[in-house]
C-alpha positions in Angstrom: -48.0 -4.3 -27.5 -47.2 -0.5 -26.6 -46.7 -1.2 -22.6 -45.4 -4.3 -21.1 -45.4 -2.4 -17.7 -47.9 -4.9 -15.7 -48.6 -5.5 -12.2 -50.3 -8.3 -10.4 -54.2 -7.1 -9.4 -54.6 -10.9 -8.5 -52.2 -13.8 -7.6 -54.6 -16.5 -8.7 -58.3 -16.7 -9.6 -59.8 -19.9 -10.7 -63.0 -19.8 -13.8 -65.9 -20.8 -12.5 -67.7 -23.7 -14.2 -69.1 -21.0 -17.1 -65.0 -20.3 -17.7 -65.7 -16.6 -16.1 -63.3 -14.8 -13.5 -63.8 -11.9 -11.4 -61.4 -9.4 -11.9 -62.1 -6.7 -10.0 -62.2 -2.7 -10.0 -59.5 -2.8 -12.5 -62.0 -3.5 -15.3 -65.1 -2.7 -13.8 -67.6 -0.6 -17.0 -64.7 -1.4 -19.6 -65.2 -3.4 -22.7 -62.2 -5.6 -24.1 -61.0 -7.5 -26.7 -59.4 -10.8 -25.6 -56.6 -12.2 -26.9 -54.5 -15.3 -26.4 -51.0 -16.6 -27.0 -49.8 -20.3 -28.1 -48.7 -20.0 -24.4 -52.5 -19.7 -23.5 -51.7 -16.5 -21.9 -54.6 -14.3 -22.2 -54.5 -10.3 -22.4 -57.6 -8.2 -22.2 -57.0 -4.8 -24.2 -59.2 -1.6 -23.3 -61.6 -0.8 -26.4 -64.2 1.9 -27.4 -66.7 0.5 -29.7 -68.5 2.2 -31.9 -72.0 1.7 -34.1 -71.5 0.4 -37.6 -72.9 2.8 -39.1 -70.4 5.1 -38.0 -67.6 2.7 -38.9 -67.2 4.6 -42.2 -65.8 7.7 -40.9 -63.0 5.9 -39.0 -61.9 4.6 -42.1 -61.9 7.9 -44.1 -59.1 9.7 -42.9 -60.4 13.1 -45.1 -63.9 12.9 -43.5 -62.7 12.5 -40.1 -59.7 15.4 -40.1 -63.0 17.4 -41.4 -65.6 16.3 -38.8 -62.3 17.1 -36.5 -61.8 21.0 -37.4 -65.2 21.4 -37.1 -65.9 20.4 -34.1 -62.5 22.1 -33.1 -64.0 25.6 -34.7 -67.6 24.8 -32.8 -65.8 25.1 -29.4 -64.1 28.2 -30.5 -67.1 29.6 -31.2 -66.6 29.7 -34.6 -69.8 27.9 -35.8 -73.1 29.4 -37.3 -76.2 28.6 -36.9 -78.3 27.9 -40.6 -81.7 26.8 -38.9 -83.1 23.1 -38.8 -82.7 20.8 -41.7 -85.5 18.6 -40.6 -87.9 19.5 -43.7 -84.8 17.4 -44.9 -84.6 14.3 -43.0 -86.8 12.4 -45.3 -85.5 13.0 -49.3 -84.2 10.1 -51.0 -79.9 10.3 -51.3 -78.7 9.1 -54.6 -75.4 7.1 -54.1 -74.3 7.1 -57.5 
């Protein structure tokens, strides 16, 4: 766990018969991932998901650091525009 610095938002909240609780602003448009202790403790930490299909270029380091630099060099202005690539869209992609 990188920060242990916590504060109270609530002194005590009971689940309602559906095991929810209200917590508040705090968490209020965030998505978490829940995890509990053998204490029963339960911490709720902050997460981005994204689309499976996109799931591959989180795992590629290479591909990423690319898709990085050239997003970098498109708001430097270095970018280039080629012209659509729609006549494209629809060609078969051998995977071999």
């Amino acid at each position: 766990m990188p920060n242990t610095n916590f504060r109270t938002i609530k002194e005590a909240i009971r689940t309602d018969e559906r095991g929810r609780i209200t917590i508040g602003t705090e968490a209020k448009g965030k998505t978490y991932q829940v995890l509990v202790n053998d204490l029963g403790q339960i911490l709720l930490e902050p997460v981005i998901t994204i689309p499976e299909r996109e799931r591959w270029l989180f795992e590629n380091p290479e591909a990423l650091a690319s898709v990085k630099q050239g997003l970098k060099e498109s708001a430097e202005g270095k970018g280039k525009y080629l012209g659509s690539f729609a006549q494209y869209a629809d060609l078969e992609i051998d995977d071999e």
